[in-house]
Each structure stands twice: as structure tokens, then as C-alpha cells.
C-alpha positions as CSV (number, residue, x, y, z in Angstrom):
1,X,-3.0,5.6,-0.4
2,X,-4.6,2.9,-2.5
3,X,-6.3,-0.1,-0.2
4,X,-4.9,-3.2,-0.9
5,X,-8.1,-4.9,-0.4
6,X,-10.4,-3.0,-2.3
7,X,-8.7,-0.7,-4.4
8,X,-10.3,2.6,-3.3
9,X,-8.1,5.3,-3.2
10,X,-8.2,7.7,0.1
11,X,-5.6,10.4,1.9
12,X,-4.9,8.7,4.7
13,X,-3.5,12.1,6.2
14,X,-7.3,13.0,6.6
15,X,-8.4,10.3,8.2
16,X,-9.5,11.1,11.7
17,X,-9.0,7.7,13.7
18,X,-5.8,6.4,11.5
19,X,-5.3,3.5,13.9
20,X,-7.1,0.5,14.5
21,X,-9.6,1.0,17.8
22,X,-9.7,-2.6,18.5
23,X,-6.2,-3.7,19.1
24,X,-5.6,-1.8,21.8
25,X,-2.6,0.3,20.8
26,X,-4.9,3.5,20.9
27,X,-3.5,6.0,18.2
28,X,0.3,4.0,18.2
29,X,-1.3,1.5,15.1
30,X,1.3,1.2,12.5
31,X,-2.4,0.4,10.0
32,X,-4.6,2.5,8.4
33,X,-7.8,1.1,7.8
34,X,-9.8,1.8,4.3
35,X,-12.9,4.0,5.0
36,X,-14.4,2.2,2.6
37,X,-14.0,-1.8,3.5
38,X,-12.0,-1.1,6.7
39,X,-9.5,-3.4,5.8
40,X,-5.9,-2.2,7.9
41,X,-3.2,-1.7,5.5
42,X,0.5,-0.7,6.2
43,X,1.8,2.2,4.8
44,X,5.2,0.6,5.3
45,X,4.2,-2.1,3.1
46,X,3.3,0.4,0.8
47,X,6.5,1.7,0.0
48,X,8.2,-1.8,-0.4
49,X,5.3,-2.9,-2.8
50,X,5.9,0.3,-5.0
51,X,9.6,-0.5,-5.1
52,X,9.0,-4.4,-5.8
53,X,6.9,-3.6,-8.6
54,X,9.2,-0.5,-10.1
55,X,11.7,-3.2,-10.0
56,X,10.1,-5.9,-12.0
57,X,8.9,-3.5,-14.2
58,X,12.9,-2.4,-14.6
59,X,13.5,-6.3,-15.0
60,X,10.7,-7.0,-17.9
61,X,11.8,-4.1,-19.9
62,X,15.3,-5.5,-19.9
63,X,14.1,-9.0,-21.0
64,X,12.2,-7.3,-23.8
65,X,15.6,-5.2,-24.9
66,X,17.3,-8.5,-24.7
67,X,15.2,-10.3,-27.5
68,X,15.3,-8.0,-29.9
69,X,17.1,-9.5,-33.0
């Protein structure tokens, strides 16, 4: 996982406290928090940011195509 915040990237799989200790969900966090800043990101969020950006990378290459004369 890359953090959103700060950019470091880190195996959130390895992480030993994956949720956030202060909200008081106790190991059911959706967040993993960067070990680096601490900053909580969503893996869910993850996912939907990957597709988002394969898409307008999809949707710039077919504008290039289209101005080719």
C-alpha cells in the first residue's frame, strides 16, 4: 500500500496494529495507518483510486488517438 499522505510505500499485511487504537473499534478499523506519518488510509479507497485513475488514463489516450490527423 502506498500512503496517500506521504507517499511511503509499506505491506500493510505486516503491520502489527492495522487499526486505529484511538477510535475505539479495537482491531474492527476499516484504516490502516502509515508507520511512517500515521496518517489512516482506506484500503477500500485504494482500490476505487487505482480504477479512477486506470480510467482517465484509458480516457486521455483516446483523446490523443482522436487528434491525430
Amino acid at each position: 500500500m502506498k500512503c496517500r499522505m506521504c507517499g511511503f510505500e509499506f505491506d500493510e499485511k505486516e503491520l502489527k496494529n492495522r487499526g486505529c487504537v484511538g477510535c475505539g473499534k479495537h482491531g474492527h478499523c476499516n484504516q490502516v495507518h502509515c508507520p511512517n506519518c500515521g496518517f489512516g488510509n482506506h484500503p477500500e479507497l485504494e482500490e476505487e483510486f487505482e480504477f479512477i485513475n486506470k480510467l482517465k488514463n484509458r480516457l486521455k489516450i483516446g483523446k490523443k488517438d482522436k487528434n491525430y490527423f
